[in-house]
Each structure stands twice: as C-alpha cells, then as structure tokens.
N, C-alpha and C positions, 0 to 999 in steps of 0.2 A: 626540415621539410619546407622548400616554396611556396609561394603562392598558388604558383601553375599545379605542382604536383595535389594539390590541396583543393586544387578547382579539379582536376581530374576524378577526383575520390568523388566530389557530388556530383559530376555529371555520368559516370557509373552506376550512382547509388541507387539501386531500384524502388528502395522507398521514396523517394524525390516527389514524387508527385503528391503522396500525400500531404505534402507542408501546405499545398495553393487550398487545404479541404480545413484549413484553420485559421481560425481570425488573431492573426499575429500585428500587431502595432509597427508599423513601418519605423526600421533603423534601431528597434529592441534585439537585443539578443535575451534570449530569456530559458537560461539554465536551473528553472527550479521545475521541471515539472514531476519529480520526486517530491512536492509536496504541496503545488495545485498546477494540473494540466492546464492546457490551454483550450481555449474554447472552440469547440469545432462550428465551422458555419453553419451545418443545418439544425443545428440546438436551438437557433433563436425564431428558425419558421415553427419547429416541433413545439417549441414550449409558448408560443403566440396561437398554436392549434388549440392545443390544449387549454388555455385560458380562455380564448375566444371562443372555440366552439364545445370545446365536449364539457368544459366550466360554465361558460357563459349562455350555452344553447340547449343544451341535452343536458346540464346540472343531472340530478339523481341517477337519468335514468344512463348515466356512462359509466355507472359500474358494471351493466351489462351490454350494453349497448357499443361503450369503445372497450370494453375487456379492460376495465381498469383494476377488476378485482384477480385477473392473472397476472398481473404487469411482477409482482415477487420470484412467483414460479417461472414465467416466460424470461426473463432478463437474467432471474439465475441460471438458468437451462443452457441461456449463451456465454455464460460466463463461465460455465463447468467445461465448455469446449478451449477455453482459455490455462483453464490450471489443472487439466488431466483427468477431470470426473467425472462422470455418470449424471444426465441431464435433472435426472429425480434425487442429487446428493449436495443438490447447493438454491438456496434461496437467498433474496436480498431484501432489505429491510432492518430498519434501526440504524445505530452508529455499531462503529469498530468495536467500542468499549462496554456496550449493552452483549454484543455477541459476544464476548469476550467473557463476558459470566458466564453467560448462556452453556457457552463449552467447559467453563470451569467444573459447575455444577451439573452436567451429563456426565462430565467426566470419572467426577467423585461419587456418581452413584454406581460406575460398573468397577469399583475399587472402595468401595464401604467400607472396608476394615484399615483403609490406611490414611492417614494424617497428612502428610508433608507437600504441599504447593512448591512446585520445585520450579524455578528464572534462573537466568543469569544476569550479574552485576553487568548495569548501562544497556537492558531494555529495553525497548521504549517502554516511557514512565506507564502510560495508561493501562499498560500491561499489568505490571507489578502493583498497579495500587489496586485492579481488581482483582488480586489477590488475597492483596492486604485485606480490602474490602470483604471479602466472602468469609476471609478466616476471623476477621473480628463481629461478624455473627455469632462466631460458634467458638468463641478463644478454646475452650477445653478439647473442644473437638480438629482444629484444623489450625496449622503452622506455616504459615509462607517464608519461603524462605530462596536466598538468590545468593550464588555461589558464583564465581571467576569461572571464565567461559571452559578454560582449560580443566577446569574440577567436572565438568555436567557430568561426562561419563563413567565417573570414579565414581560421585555423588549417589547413581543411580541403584537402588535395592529396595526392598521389601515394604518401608514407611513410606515411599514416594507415590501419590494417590495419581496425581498427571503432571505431566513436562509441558513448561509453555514456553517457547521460545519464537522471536522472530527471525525466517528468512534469511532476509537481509535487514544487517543492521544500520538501524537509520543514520547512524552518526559516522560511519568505519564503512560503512556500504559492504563488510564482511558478509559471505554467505555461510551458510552452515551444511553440511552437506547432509541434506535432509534423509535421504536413505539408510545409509551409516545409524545415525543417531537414533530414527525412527526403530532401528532395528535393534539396536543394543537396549531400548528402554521397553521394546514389545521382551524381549529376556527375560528381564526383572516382571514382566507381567505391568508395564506403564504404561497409559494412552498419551499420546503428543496432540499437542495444541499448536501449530504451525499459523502466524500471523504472516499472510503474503500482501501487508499493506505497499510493501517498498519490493515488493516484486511483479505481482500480479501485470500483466501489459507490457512490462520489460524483459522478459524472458520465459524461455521454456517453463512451465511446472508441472509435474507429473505426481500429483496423489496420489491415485489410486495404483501408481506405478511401485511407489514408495511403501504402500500399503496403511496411506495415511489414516488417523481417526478422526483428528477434526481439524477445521481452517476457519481462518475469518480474513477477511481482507477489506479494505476502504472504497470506495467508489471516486474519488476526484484526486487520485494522483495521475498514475499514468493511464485510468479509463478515462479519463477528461471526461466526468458525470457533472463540474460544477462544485464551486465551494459545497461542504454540507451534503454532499450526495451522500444515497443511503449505500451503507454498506453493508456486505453478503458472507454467509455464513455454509459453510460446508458442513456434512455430517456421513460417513462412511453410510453406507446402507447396513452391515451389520451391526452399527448400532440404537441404529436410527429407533427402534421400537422397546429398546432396554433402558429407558429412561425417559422423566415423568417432568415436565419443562419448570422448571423456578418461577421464568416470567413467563406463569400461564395463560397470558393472553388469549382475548376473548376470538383472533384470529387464528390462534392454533389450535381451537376448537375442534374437532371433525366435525359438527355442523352447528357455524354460528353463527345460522340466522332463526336454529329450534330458540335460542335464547332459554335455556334451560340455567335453572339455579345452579349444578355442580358442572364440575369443569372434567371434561372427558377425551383427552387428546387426539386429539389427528392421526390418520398413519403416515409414516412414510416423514419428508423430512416437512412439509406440511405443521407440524406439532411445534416446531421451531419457529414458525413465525409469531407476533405478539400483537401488535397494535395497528392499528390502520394505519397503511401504505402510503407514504407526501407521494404523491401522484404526480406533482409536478417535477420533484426531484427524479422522479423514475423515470419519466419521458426525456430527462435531459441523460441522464445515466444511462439509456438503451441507446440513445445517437452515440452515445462515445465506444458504446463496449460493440456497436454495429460496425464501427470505422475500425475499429482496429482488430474485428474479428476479419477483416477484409485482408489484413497483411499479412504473410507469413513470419511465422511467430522466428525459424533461424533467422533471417534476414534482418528482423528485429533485433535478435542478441548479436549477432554478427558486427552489426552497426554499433549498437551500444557500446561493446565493447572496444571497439577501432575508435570509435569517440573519442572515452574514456582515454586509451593509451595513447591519443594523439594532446589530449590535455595536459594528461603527468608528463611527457617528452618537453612539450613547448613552454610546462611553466618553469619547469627542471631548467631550461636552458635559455630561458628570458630571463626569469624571475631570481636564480640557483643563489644570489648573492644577498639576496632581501630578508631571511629566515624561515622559507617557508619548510615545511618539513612534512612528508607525507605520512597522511594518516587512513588511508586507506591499503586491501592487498596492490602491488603493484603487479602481481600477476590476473590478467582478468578471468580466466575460469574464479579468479578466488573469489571477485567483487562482480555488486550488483550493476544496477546502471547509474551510478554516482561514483566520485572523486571526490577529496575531504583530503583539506589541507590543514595541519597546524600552523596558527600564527600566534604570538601575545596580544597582537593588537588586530587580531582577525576580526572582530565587529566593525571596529573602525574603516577598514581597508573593503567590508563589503559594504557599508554604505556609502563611499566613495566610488564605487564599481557599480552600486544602483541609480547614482546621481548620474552616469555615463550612459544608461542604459544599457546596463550588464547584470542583470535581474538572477542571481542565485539564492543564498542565505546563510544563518548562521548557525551553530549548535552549540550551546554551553560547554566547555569552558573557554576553547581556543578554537573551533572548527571553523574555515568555511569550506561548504556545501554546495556541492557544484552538481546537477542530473541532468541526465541527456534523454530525453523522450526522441526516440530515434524516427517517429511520422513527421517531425516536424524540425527537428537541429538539423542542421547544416557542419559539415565539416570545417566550411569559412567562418561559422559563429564561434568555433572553436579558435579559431586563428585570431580573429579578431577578438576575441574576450582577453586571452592571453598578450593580445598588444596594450589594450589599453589598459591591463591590472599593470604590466610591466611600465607603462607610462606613469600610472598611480603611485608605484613605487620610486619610479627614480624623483618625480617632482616630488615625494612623502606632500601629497595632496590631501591623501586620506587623514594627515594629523593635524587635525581641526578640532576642536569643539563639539559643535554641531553635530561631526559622525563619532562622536565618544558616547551621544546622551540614547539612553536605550529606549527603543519604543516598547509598547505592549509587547508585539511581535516580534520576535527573532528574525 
C-alpha cells in the first residue's frame, strides 16, 4: 500500500477528529494505548477544577455539593453503555485486581458445594494469582487451577465453582468468544468472570447480551482515565442480592453514614463498592469514558481492525527477512486491538523503536506489543512505525547494550 492510498484511509476516517481532543507529543507515534491511553486535553482543566475548587474551596462540603459521593455509580452507569449493561449492573472503584476477588468470592458463594478456580495458562498474571490468593485462605476448601486454552471447555463439570478468563489476551491480543463459552460453562451450572481490561473502549461488548455474570475491567487503557485510574466492576442484576461482599467495606454499606457496629449490605450493585472513591482519579476517568462514549463504538472496531491488518501487511513485507513471526490471530474478527509480534531479541529492538519515538512494548518472553487506540492512531503512524522498525532492522541499530539492560518496566 502507498503513501497516497494510506493518506486517503485518514482523511476518510471519521474518527479523525477525535486525535486534535488529545494531548499527543509532537512527531511521537505512540502505539501502547493497550496499556496507558493517552491524555485527553480536557483532563488537566477537569482535574485543576477539582483540586482548585471543589478540593481547595468547598473541601467537605463536595461530597454533596459537587456529587462526589455518586462519581462510582454515575461513571459506571456510563461505562455500562460501553460493554452492553444495565446502568444499575456496573460501578467503579478500586484496582482490576481488588475487583477481581470481589467476583471471585460472589462467585463461590452461588456455587458452595464446588472447589475448582478454573484460568487458563498465560492469563494475565494478576488474574491467576487472585486465585491462588483466595484458594490459599482456604487450601482444604478451594483449588486454582489453569488449563491450555484449548482444554477450558473439556475442563468444564460439576467441581468448577467459577471460570475466570480474559477477553482479550494481553500478550496474543486472542479474543475468546465470550457467548460460546459463557454458554457451555452456565451447562455445567458455572458463573464466568470476563476481565475486559484489553477490551473495554476498543470494541463492541455485549454482557448482558451474552448473559454475562460478572466483569471487571481497568480504567487507563483505552478509557484514557490516567495511570492508576480506578477500575469498574460489573455484577448481573440477578445476582447482585445472592451474595454477601468479602471486602465489606464501609461504602457498601446500605447506610454508611448510620455508622453502625455490624455490616449490613447495600442493595443492588451498591454492596460492591468498598472504600472511599480517589476523587481525583474519577474526574480524570469520567473525561476519558465521556470522549469515547462520543464515538461510535463500530467505527471504533472498524478502524482498530484495518489498523491492525494494515500493521501485520507492512511489517510482513518490510520487515519478512529480519525473524519476526506472528503472534497474534491474523484474522481480525479473531484479535483484539493489538498486534504481537515474536522476536528473540524483541526487548532489544523495542527499545530501539522507543529511542525513535515509536512508543509500543514488550511482553515476556519474546513479544512486542504493538495497540491501536483508534480516537487518536492515524493510519500514517502505522506506515511510519513500520519504516522506521524496518530501518532498525536493517542498520541492527537495536544491538547495543544499552537496549539489552531491562528496566523495571517492560
């Protein structure tokens, strides 16, 4: 494909406009927003409001005053317009991995008589280790255990308490076809645990369509909430009242300002929340999930997708001679909004591409990790990233030193 043909694609592209609504770093191309979005501009007047006046002016009294004690409910209400659910079946608050109990342990109460935490091998970790974490409470009581993707639905019978898998997978950008699966495991009588950290904002999601039982998803990938934004946690309405919350926080009270000795839960999904709200995280996290509730969500996958295959095409026939080898579906119904390439010396060669201002990443053992946040890529970012990894490769620029030594961060 041209250059021309490829300036054509963005001046077609009807999300176009959204890119001038984010504060992008002039002459960056910046392919991770699978694992921190980019900052939208009206975040830093919203989160200067916040500090300055309903902080610094109204202190106390803007838990009523600017609604800071609905900011959970109101932000999830709009984010349930995002992944297919009912405005009263999703709140936000806490991390990924706090809610991530949360569903474990509601799970395991509408399934009492059965043992087995059931993942698949190359989860994301945070998954699997609150697994591990809940079953070594209870060693005699509860067994985690993670099976080859290809086993889940064999796996699936009478000892499995709940299925926790994600989406899309962070490393393979594999999707799972959440309907399918959610349906073979309600069979056996199993609730599903659906993590749409690596979906949520890049495509359709339909829950309640699926007849999901519970979600959790992240706030600072593609809702660009901000490093550390709080993340949101779905709960079906039918089971939202069968279950009696682990972390019973003094916020999923039904009234917790009686400040009463025993803990008497909320109705509704209300009971799910735990600890008081970062107020600031949630005012950055409502500009993101406001902007891209603005977009239509095909459009979105539309793009993501033509990204994506315009990526695997150009690195295929730049790059095809240097090792790189795909590790992603190359059909995009299969994949999320990321591409995932193997290399041996894939760390190396992606910080050599960040020294250029080609901002992707990496994934243990051989991956790099390429996401397309479709408000703000350009089809040219894509042209251009794959010139200059292909420049990387032919100078072997990347085999330095320097890009061998591992930072903290991947």
């Amino acid at each position: 494909m041209t250059k021309p043909d490829i300036d054509a694609l963005d001046a077609a592209d009807p999300l176009a406009g959204f890119r001038e609504r984010f504060d992008i770093p002039t002459g960056l191309i910046y392919l991770d927003g699978n694992s921190l979005g980019c900052l939208p501009r009206a975040t830093k007047a919203r989160v200067a409001d916040v500090v300055a006046r309903e902080w610094g002016e109204d202190l106390i009294r803007s838990w009523n005053k600017n609604y800071w004690i609905n900011a959970p409910r109101r932000i999830g209400a709009k984010i349930a317009g995002l992944i297919g659910a009912h405005p009263d079946e999703v709140v936000v608050g806490d991390t990924t991995s706090i809610n991530v109990f949360k569903c474990l342990s509601a799970a395991i109460q509408l399934n009492s008589g059965r043992s087995v935490l059931l993942s698949e091998i190359g989860n994301f970790p945070t998954d699997a280790y609150m697994m591990e974490g809940l079953a070594a409470i209870a060693p005699d009581r509860f067994e985690s255990r993670l099976v080859p993707t290809e086993e889940i639905v064999a796996t699936l019978d009478d000892s499995i308490a709940v299925l926790l898998l994600t989406h899309t997978n962070y490393r393979s950008g594999r999707l799972h076809d959440m309907a399918a699966i959610t349906e073979a495991a309600h069979a056996k009588g199993i609730p599903v645990i659906w993590d749409l950290s690596h979906s949520c904002g890049a495509m359709p999601v339909s829950l309640n369509a699926c007849n999901a039982d519970f979600a959790i998803g992240c706030g600072y990938k593609y809702l660009n909430g901000g490093p550390g934004a709080p993340a949101f946690i779905f709960v079906a309405r039918r089971h939202q009242e069968k279950v009696f919350p682990a972390l019973s926080g003094w916020l999923g009270h039904k009234s917790p300002f009686d400040f009463t000795d025993d803990y008497q839960p909320a109705t509704g999904i209300d009971r799910f929340q735990c600890g008081t709200p970062g107020i600031l995280g949630c005012a950055a996290l409502e500009v993101g999930v406001d902007l891209i509730s603005e977009a239509d969500m095909t459009d979105i996958r539309r793009k993501s997708t033509a990204l994506g295959d315009l990526f695997i095409t150009l690195v295929e026939q730049k790059c095809g001679e240097y090792g790189f080898r795909l590790a992603c579906p190359r059909d995009a119904a299969d994949r999320g909004s990321q591409v995932s390439f193997h290399h041996p010396e894939g760390y190396a060669i992606m910080q050599a591409l960040i020294e250029r201002n080609v901002i992707g990443d990496f994934r243990a053992p051989d991956i790099l990790r390429f996401g397309f946040a479709p408000l703000y890529n350009r089809f040219d970012d894509v042209r251009r990233a794959v010139e200059i990894l292909a420049d990387i490769m032919a100078t072997k620029s990347w085999n330095q030193d320097r890009f061998k030594q591992r930072a903290a961060v991947t």
